[in-house]
DOLO-414127 format. One record per residue (C-alpha): x, y, z. Coordinates in steps of 0.05 Angstrom, whole numbers, plus 32768, in hexadecimal, padded with zeros to 4 digits. Each point is the difference from the previous one (the first is absolute). Example, Ala and Ser with C-alpha at 12.3 -4.5 7.8 and 13.67 -1.06 7.14 Angstrom:
<vexzas>
xx  yy  zz
80F6  7FA6  809C .
801B  8045  7FF3 .
</vexzas>
This chain:
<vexzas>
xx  yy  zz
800B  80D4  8E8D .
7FE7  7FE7  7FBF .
7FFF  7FB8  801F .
7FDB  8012  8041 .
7FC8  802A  7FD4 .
7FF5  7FBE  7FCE .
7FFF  7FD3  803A .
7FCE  802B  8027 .
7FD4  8003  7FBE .
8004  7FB5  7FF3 .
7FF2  7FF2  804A .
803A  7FCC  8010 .
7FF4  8015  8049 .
7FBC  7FD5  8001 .
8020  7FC1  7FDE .
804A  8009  801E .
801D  7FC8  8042 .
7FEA  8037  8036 .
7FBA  800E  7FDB .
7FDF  7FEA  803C .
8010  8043  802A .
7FE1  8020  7FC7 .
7FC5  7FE1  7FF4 .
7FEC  8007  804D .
800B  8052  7FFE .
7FE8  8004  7FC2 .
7FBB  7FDA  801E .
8008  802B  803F .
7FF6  8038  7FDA .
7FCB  7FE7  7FDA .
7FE0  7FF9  8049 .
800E  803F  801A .
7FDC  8022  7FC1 .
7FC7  7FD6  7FFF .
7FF9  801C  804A .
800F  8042  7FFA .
7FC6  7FFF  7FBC .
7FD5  7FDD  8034 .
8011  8036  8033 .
7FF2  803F  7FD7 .
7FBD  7FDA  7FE0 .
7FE5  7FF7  8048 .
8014  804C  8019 .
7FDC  801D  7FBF .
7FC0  7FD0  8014 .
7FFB  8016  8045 .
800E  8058  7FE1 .
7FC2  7FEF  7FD4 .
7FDA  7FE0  803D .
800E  8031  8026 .
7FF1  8046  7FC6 .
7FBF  7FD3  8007 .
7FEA  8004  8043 .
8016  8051  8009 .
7FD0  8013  7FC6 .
7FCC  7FCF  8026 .
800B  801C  803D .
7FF9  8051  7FDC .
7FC2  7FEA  7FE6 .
7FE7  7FE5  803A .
8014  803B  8029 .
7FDB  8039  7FCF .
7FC2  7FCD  7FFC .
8004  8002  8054 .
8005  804C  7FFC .
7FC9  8003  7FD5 .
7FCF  7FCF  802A .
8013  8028  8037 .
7FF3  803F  7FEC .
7FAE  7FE1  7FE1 .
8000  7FE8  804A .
800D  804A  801F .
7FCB  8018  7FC7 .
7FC9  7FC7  8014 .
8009  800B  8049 .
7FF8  804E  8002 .
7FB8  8017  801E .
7FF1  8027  7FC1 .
7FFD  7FBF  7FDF .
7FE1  7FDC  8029 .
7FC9  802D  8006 .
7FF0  7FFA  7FB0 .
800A  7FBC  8007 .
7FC4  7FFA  8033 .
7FD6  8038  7FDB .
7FF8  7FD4  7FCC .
7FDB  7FC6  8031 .
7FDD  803E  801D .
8030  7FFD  8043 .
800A  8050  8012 .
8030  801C  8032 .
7FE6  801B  803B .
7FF2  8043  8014 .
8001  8004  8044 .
8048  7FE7  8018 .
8004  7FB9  802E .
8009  8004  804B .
8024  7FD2  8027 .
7FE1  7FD5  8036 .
801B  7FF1  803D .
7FF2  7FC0  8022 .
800D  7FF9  804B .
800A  7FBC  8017 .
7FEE  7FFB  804A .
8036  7FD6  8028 .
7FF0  7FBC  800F .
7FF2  7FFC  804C .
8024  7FBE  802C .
7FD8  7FD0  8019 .
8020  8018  804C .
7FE5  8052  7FE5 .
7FBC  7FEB  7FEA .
7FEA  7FD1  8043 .
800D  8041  802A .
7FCE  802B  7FDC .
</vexzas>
């Protein structure tokens, strides 16, 4: 036990006949970490991109609510009718009445010869 413990500290395994094995797990390894680092950096990246875009997309939500609601305000008669008071446009008293237009039908050329 003593032996295998000293041997492991002073690393005999790397400079040994049958280092070779070693030394190409040893680099695997080395590999998969580097990946997996570059994994977990890239997931992180895309958690921040995307915490990002959901508070973009609340604020842009309450500022669409809020537009909206101006737009209700702006477009309600009451307001337009101070709006026009002010350039000395007043609402009418007497309510609007709808007009009718009759179109009279085109006659044929065959109809209008026999009249």
């Amino acid at each position: 036990m003593k032996g295998g413990v000293l041997n492991l500290l002073k690393a005999k395994y790397l400079i040994d006949e049958g280092s070779m094995k070693n030394w190409r797990f040893i680099v695997f390894l080395v590999l998969v970490c580097m990946l997996m680092i570059a994994n977990t950096h890239n997931y992180e990246q895309k958690n921040y991109r995307i915490k990002e875009l959901e508070t973009e997309v609340k604020e842009l939500r309450s500022e669409f609510v809020d537009v909206r609601s101006e737009l209700m305000e702006l477009k309600m008669e009451s307001t337009v009718s101070k709006k026009m008071e002010e350039r000395n446009i007043f609402p009418a008293s007497v309510p609007p009445k709808k007009i009718k237009v009759i179109k009279e039908e085109e006659k044929g050329f065959f109809e209008s010869l026999w009249q």
